[in-house]
C-alpha positions as a printed NumPy array, in Angstrom:
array([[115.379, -15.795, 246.479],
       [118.971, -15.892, 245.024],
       [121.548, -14.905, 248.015],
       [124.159, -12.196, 246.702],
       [127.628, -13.223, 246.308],
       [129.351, -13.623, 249.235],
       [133.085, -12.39 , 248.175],
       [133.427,  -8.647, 249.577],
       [135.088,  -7.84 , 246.454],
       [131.971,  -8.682, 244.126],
       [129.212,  -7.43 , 246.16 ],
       [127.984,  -4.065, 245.663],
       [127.99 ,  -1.41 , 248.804],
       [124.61 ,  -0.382, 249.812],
       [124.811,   2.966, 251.584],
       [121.725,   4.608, 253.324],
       [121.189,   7.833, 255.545],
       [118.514,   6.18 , 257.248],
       [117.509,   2.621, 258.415],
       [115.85 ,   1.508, 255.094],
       [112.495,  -0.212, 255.488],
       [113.342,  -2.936, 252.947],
       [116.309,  -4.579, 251.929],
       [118.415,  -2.685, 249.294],
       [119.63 ,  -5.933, 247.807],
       [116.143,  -8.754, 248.272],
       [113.248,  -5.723, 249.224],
       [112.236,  -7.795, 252.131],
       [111.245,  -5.747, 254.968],
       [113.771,  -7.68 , 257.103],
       [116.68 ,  -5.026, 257.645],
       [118.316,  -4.783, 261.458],
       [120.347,  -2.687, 263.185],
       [123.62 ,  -3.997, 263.849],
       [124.574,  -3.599, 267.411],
       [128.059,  -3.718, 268.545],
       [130.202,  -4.805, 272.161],
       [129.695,  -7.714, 274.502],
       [126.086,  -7.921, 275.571],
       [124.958, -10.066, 278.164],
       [121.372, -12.158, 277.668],
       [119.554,  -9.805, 279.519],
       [120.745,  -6.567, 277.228],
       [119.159,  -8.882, 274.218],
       [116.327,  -9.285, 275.161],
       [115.687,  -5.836, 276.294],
       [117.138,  -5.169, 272.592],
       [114.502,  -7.884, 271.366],
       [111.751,  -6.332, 272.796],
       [113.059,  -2.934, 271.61 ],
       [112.594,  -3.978, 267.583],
       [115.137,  -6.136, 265.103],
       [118.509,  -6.095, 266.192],
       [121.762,  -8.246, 265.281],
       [124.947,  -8.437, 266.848],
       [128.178,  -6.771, 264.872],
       [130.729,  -8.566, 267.059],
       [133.029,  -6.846, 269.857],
       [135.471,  -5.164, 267.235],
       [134.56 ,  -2.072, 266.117],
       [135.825,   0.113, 262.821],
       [135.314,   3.208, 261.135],
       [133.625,   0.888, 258.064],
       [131.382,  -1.023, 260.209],
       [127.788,  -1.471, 258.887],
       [124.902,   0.232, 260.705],
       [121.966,  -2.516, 259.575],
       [122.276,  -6.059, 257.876],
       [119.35 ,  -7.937, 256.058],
       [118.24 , -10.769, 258.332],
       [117.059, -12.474, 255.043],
       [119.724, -12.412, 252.553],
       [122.917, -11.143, 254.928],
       [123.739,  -8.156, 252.951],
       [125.145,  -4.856, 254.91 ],
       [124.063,  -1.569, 254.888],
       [126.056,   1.292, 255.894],
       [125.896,   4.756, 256.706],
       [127.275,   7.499, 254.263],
       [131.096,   8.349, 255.69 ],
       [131.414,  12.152, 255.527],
       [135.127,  11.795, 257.037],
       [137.51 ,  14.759, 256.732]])
């Protein structure tokens, strides 16, 4: 599997209304949601028993991406509709 470019500037944006059930970028059925905040060990593994979740870091912004491909990294984000 050949990883996508890592350079923000290169890579395309994947958008998606939904979770998607396979990777936009590698189709592997490996896409998480991307949770954000401090979370203590105990909050993961509720989370991991929950489904497929990632963390997204304590900083939060209006571009942040919803889901990220465990397998190849890339980020998926929901449509902005902003006014």
């Amino acid at each position: 599997m050949e990883l996508p470019d890592m350079d923000p500037n290169k890579r395309p944006r994947y958008e998606s209304a939904q979770k998607p059930l396979k990777c936009p970028a590698c189709a592997e059925p490996t896409v998480a949601t991307v949770v954000y905040g401090l979370i203590d060990p105990e909050g993961w593994e509720k989370l991991r028993k929950k489904g497929h979740y990632v963390s997204g870091g304590c900083c939060v912004s209006d571009d942040n991406p919803t889901w990220s491909c465990s397998s190849c990294h890339v980020d998926i984000h929901r449509p902005f509709h902003g006014s």
